[in-house]
C-alpha positions in Angstrom: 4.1 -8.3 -0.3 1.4 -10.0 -2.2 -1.6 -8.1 -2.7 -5.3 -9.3 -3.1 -6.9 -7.6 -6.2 -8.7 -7.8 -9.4 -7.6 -4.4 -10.3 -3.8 -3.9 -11.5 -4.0 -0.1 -11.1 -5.6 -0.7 -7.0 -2.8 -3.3 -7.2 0.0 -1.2 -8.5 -1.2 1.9 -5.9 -0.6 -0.4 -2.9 2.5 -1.2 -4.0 3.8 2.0 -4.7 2.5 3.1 -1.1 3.6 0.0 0.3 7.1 1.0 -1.0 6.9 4.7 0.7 6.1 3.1 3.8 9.2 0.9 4.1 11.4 3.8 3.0 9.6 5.7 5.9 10.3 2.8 8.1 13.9 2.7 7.2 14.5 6.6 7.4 13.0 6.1 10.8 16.1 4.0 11.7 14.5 0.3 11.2 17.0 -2.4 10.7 16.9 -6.2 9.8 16.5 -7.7 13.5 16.6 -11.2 14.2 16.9 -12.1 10.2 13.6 -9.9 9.7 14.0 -7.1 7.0 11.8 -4.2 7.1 9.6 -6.1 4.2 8.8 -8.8 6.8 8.3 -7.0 9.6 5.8 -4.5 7.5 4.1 -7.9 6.0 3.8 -9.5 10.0 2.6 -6.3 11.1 -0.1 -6.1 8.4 -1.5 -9.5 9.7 -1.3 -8.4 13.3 -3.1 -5.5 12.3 -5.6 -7.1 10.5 -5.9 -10.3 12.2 -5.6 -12.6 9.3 -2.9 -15.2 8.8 -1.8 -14.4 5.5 -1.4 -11.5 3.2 -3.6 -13.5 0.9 -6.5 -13.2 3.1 -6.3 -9.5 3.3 -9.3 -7.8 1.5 -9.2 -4.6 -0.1 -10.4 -3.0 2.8 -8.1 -4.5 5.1 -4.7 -3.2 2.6 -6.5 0.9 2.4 -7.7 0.2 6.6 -3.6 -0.9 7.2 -2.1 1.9 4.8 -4.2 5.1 6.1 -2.8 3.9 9.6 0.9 4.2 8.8 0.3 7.0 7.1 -1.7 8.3 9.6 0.5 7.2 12.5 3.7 8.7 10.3 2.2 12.0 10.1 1.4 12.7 13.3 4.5 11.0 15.1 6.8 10.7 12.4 9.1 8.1 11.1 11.6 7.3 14.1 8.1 6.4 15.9 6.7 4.8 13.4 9.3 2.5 13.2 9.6 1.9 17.3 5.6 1.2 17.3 6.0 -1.3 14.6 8.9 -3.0 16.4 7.1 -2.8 19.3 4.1 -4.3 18.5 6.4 -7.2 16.9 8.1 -7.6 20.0 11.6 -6.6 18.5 13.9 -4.4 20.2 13.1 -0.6 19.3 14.5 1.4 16.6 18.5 3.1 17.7 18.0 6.4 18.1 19.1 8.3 15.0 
C-alpha cells in the first residue's frame, strides 16, 4: 500500500503496522478470495473506511483513524473476527473457521 507522507519515519511506521495487520488478518484465517490477497482486501477496506477512492487521497489522519480501528477492533474481538468483519464489509465470503 502506498502511503501519503512527507515524513519517511511516519511513512516507515505505517508500514510496519500496516504489515502486523495483514499478518493478524491472515492468522485470523483470511485467504486470497476471488483473486484478492489479504493486501487488496486491506487496501479496499481502507478506502471503504475512509471514503476516498484511492490510497493516494488518504491523509495522515485518515492512515492513524483506519490503523487504531483494526487495532482496536483486533483487540477486543481478535483476529478470526477481524478478518470475518473485513470480509464482510467487502462482501466476500467469511473467514473458514480455524
Amino acid at each position: 500500500m502506498e502511503m501519503k507522507s512527507d515524513d519517511s519515519s511516519e511513512f516507515n511506521y505505517r508500514r510496519e503496522r500496516l504489515a502486523a495487520i495483514r499478518s493478524i488478518l491472515q492468522k485470523g484465517g483470511m485467504q486470497r478470495t476471488n483473486g484478492a490477497w489479504i493486501s487488496s482486501k486491506l487496501r479496499e477496506f481502507g478506502l471503504l473506511f475512509s471514503g476516498v477512492a484511492s490510497v493516494d487521497q488518504m491523509s495522515a489522519e485518515n492512515w492513524d483513524d483506519l490503523l487504531s480501528f483494526l487495532d482496536d477492533f483486533h483487540r477486543r474481538n481478535g483476529a478470526k473476527a477481524l478478518a470475518d468483519y473485513v470480509n464482510d464489509a467487502l462482501g466476500y465470503e467469511l473467514t473458514p473457521a480455524l
